[in-house]
C-alpha positions as CSV (number, residue, x, y, z in Angstrom):
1,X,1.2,11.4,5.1
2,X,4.7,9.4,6.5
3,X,2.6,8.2,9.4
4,X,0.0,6.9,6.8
5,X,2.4,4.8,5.0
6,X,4.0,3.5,7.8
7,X,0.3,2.1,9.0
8,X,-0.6,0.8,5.6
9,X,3.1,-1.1,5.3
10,X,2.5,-2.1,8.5
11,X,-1.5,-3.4,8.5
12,X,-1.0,-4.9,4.9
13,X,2.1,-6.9,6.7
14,X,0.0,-8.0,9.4
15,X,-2.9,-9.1,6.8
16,X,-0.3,-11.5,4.7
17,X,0.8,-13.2,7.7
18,X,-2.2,-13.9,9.1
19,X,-3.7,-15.0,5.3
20,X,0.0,-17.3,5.5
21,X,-0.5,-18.6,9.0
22,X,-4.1,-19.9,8.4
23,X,-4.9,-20.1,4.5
24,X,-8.2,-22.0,4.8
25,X,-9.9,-18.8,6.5
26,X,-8.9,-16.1,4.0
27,X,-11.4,-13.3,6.2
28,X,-9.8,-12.7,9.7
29,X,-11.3,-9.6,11.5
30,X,-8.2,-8.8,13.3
31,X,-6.2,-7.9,10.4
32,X,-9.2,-7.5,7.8
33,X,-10.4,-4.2,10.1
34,X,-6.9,-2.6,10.8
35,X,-5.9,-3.0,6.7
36,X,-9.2,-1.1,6.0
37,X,-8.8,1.4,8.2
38,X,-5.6,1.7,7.2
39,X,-6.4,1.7,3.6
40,X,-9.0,4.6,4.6
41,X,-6.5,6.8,6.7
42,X,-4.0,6.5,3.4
43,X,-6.6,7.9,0.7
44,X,-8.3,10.9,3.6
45,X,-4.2,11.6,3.3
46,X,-3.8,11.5,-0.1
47,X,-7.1,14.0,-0.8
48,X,-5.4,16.9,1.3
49,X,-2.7,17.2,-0.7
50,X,-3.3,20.1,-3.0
51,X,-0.6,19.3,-5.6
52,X,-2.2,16.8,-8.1
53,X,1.4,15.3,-9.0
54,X,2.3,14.7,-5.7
55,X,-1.6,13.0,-5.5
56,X,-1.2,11.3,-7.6
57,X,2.4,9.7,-6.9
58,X,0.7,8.6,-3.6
59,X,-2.2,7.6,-5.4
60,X,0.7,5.4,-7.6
61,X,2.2,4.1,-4.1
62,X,-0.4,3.0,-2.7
63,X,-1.4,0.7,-5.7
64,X,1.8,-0.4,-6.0
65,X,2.4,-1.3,-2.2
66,X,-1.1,-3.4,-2.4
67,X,0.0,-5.0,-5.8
68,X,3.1,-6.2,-3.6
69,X,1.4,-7.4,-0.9
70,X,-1.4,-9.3,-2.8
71,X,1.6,-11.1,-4.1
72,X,2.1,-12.9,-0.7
73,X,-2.3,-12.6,0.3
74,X,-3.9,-14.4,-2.1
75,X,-3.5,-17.4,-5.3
76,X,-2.8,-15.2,-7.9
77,X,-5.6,-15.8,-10.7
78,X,-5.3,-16.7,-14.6
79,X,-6.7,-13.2,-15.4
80,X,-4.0,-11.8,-13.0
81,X,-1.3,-12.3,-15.6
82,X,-1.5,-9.0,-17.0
83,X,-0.7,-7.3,-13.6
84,X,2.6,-5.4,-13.0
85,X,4.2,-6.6,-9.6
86,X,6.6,-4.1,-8.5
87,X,9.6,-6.0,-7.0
88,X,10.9,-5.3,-3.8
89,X,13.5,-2.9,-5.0
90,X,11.3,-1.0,-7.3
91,X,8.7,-0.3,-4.4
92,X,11.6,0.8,-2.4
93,X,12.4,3.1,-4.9
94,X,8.9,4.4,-5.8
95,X,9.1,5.1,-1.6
96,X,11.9,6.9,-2.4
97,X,10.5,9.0,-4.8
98,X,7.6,9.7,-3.2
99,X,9.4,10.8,0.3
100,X,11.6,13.6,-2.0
101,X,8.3,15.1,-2.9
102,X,6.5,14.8,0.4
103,X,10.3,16.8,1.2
104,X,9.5,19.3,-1.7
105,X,5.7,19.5,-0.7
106,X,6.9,20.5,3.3
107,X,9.1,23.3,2.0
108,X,6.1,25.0,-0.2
């Protein structure tokens, strides 16, 4: 599950900067494929866990990491506005969280 985090952080990273570094071409296979399998690899981790609060924290994670980066990926639209973008400290802390119940999860 930690190494599953670690490769959506790091893929959804990868997908801003390239979005940043060329904005006219939105679709870049390089980073588009990697995200996705990313993204895939996070949810096939998130079904194996047999506690559905600790499911569904990950479940919470995960939309709030994308939420972050689709801050920095794309123009945010009108109907957007409604949205709750976690800040950098709150996602930090929702990582936090999350970690102290993979922790419990490991002991049981």
């Amino acid at each position: 599950m930690l190494a599953a985090i670690t490769q959506l952080d790091k893929a959804y990273a990868e997908w801003v900067t390239a979005a940043a570094s060329n904005p006219s071409d939105p679709t870049n296979p390089t980073v588009d494929v990697p995200l996705h399998g990313a993204l895939r690899a996070y949810n096939q981790a998130v079904q194996m866990l047999h506690i559905g609060l600790l499911r569904n924290a990950a479940t919470r994670y995960r939309e709030q990491l994308t939420e972050f980066y689709l801050m920095y990926g794309q123009p945010r639209d009108p109907l957007d506005t409604a949205r709750n973008v976690p800040t950098l400290q709150e996602l930090n802390d929702e990582h936090i969280r999350l970690s102290e119940k993979l922790r419990d999860y490991e002991r049981t």
